[in-house]
C-alpha positions as CSV (number, residue, x, y, z in Angstrom):
1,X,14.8,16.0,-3.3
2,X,11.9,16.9,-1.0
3,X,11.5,20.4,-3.2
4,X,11.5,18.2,-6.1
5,X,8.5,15.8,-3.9
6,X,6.7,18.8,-3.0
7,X,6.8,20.5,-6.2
8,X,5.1,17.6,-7.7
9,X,2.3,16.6,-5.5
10,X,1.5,20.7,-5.6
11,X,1.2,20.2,-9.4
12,X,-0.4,17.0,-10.0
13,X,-3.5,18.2,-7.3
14,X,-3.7,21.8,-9.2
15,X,-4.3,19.8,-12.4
16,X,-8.2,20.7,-12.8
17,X,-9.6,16.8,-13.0
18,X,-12.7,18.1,-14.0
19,X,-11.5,19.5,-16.9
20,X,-10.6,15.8,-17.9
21,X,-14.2,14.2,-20.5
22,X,-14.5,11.2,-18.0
23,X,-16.9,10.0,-15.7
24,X,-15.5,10.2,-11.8
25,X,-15.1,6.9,-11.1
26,X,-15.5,5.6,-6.8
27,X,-14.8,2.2,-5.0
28,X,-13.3,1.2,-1.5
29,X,-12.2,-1.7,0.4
30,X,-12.7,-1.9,4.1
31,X,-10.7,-4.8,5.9
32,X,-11.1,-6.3,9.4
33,X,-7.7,-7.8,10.0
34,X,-6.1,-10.2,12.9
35,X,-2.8,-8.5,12.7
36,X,-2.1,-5.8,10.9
37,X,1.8,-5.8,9.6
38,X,4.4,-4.3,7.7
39,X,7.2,-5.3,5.6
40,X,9.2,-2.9,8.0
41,X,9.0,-4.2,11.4
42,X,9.0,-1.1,13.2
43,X,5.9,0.1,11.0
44,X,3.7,-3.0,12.0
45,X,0.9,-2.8,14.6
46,X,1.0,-6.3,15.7
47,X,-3.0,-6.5,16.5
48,X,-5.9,-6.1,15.0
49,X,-7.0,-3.4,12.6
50,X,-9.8,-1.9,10.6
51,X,-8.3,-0.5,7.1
52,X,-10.2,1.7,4.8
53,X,-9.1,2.6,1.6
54,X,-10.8,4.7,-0.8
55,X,-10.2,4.4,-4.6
56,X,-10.9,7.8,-6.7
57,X,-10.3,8.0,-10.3
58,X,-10.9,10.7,-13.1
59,X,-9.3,10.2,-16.5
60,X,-5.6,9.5,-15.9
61,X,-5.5,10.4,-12.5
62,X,-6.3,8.7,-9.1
63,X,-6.4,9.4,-5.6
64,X,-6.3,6.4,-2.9
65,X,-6.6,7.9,0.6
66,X,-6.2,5.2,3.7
67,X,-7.0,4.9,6.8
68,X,-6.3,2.6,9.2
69,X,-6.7,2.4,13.0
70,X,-6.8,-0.7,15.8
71,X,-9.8,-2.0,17.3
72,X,-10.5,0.7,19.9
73,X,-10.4,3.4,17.3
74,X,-7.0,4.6,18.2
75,X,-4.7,5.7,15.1
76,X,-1.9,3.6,13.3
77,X,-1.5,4.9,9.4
78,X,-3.2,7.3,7.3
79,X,-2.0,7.8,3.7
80,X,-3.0,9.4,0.9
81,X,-1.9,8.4,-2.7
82,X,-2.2,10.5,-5.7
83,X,-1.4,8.6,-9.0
84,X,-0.9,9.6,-13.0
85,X,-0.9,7.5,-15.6
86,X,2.3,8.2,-18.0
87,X,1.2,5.8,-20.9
88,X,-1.1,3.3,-21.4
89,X,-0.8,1.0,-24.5
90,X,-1.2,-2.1,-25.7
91,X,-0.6,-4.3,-22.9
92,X,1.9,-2.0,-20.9
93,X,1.5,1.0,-18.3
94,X,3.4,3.4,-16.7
95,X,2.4,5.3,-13.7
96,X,3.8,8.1,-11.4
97,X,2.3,8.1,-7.4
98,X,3.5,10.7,-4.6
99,X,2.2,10.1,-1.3
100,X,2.0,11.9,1.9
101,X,1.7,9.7,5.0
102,X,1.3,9.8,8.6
103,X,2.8,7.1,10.9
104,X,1.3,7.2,15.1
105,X,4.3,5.1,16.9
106,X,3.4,3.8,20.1
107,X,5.5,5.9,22.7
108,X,6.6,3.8,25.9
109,X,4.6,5.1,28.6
110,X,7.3,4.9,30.9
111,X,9.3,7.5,29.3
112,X,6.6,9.9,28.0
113,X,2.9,10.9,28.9
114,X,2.1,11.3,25.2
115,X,0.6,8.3,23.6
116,X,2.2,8.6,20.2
117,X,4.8,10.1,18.4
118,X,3.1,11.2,15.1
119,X,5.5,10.8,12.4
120,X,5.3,12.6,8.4
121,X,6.2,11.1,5.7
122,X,6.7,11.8,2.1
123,X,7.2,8.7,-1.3
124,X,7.4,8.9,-4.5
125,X,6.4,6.0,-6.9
126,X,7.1,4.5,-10.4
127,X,5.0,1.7,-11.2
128,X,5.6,0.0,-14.4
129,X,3.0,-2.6,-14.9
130,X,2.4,-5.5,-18.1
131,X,-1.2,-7.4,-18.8
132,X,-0.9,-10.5,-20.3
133,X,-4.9,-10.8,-19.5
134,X,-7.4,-8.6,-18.2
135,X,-6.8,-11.4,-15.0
136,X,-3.3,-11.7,-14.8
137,X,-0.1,-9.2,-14.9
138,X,3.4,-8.0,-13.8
139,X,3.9,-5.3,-12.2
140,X,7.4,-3.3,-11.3
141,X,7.1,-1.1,-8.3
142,X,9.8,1.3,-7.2
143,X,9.1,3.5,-3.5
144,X,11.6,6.1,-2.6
145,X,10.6,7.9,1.0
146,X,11.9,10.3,3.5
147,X,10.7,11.7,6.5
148,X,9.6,14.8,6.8
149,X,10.3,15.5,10.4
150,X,13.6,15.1,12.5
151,X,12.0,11.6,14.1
152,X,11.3,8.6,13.0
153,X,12.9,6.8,9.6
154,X,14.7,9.2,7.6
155,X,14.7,8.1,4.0
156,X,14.0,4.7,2.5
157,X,14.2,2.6,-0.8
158,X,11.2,-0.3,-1.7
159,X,11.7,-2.2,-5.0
160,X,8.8,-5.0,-5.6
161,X,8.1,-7.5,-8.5
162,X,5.1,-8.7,-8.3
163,X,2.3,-10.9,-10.1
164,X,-1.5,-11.0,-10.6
165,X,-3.1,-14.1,-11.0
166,X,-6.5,-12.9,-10.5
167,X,-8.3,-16.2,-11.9
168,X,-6.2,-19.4,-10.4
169,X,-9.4,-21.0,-9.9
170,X,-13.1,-19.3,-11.3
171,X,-16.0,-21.4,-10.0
172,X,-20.0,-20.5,-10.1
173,X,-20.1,-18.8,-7.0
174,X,-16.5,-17.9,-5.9
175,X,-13.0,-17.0,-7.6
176,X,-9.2,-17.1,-6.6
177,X,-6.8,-14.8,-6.7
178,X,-3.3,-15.1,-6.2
179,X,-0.6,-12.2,-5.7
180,X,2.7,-13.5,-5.0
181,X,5.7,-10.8,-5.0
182,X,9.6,-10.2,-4.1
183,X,11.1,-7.5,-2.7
184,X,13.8,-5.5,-1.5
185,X,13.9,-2.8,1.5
186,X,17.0,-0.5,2.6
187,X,16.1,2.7,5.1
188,X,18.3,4.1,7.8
189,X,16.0,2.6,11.0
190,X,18.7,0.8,9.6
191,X,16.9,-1.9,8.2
192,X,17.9,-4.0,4.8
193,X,16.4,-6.9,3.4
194,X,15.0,-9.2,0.9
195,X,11.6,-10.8,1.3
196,X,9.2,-13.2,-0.2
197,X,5.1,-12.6,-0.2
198,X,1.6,-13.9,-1.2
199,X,-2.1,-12.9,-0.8
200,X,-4.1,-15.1,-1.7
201,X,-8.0,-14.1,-1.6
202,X,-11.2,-16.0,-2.0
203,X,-13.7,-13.9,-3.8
204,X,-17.5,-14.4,-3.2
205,X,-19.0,-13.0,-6.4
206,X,-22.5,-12.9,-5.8
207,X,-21.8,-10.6,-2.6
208,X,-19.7,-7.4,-1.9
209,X,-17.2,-9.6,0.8
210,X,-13.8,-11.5,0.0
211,X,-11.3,-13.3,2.7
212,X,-7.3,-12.9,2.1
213,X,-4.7,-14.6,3.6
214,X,-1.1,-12.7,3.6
215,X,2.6,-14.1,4.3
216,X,5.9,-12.4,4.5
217,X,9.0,-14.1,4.5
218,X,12.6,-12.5,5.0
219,X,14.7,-14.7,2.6
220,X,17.3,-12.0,4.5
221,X,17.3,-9.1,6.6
222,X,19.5,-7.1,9.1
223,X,18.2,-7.4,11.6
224,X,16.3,-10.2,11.4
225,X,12.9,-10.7,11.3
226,X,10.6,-13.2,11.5
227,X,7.7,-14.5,9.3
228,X,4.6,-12.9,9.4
229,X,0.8,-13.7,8.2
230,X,-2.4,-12.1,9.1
231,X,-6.4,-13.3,7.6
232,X,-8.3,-10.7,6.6
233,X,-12.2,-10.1,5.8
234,X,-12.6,-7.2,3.2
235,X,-15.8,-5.5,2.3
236,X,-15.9,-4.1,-1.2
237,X,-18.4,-1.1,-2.1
């Protein structure tokens, strides 16, 4: 399986994009966040955070690198997403993703000099997606992930349903989105569950800034977790 990963994220970047008669689309998103979490407990930072993400597109394909560190510049995630787009018609989409991730865990200083433990990761993505509107949607996702070292979580399964409700309210001056979703994790950390989320963002349309608010809720998980929330202020360029 991680030939089979490999093999595919060689051959979707040797595809020449340039080749491909469309302009090079760019946009990015950088959030200031009061705790930055993770469906996976053992992922989340717990603190504040400062995430970047990039959004690069060409034709069918796309490239979303991240990068995300705490307050005091010190690492927690960088990934970097490379998507294709299978089939796009009338109101349905199918895309392929592989990303290649790195994880910094906090080490406990009482057992090790080394700050982190720098962990590699490798997922694969099928995201099927429906537009009722150009506002609002359904999207199936479906993450399978393995580690590419000896540490850290060795492989993992994420399956999300989630909506788009991009215009719940549309005033002069600001708009509402909604993104509620439910999904399912199973890794070997071991960790299972089943979870409930929202983000719900107030977009401020004659300027380039937006505020989110994010939930998670474990309707079930072993073991268990508890609810989790963080506000976020994102800049959009």
């Amino acid at each position: 399986m991680k030939l089979l990963f490999l093999f595919l994220h060689t051959w979707m970047a040797s595809i020449p994009l340039d080749s491909l008669k469309t302009p090079l689309t760019i946009h990015g998103n950088i959030q200031l966040t009061n705790n930055a979490i993770s469906p996976v407990p053992s992922f989340s930072l717990g603190k504040p955070a400062l995430l970047t993400t990039l959004y690069l597109q060409k034709g069918r394909f796309s490239f979303s690198p991240e990068f995300n560190f705490d307050l005091q510049a010190k690492p927690w995630s960088v990934n970097t997403w490379l998507r294709y787009q299978i089939m796009q018609q009338n109101k349905w989409d199918f895309t392929l993703g592989n990303n290649f991730s790195l994880f910094f865990k906090k080490n406990n200083p009482a057992l090790t000099k080394e700050e982190f433990q720098l962990q590699r990761y490798h997922a694969f993505e099928f995201n099927l997606g429906y537009h009722f509107t150009k506002m609002k949607g359904l999207n199936l996702m479906y993450w399978k992930s393995q580690s590419l070292d000896e540490v850290g979580v060795k492989n993992g399964l994420f399956i999300m349903l989630v909506s788009q409700i991009g215009d719940v309210w549309n005033g002069k001056n600001t708009r509402l989105g909604f993104r509620p979703s439910i999904f399912v994790i199973h890794n070997t950390a071991p960790f299972t569950g089943y979870f409930t989320s929202q983000i719900t963002t107030i977009y401020l349309k004659k300027i380039p800034f937006n505020v989110s608010f994010q939930t998670v809720h474990p309707l079930h998980a072993v073991p268990k977790t508890k609810f989790n929330w963080n506000l976020g202020v994102n800049f959009q360029f």
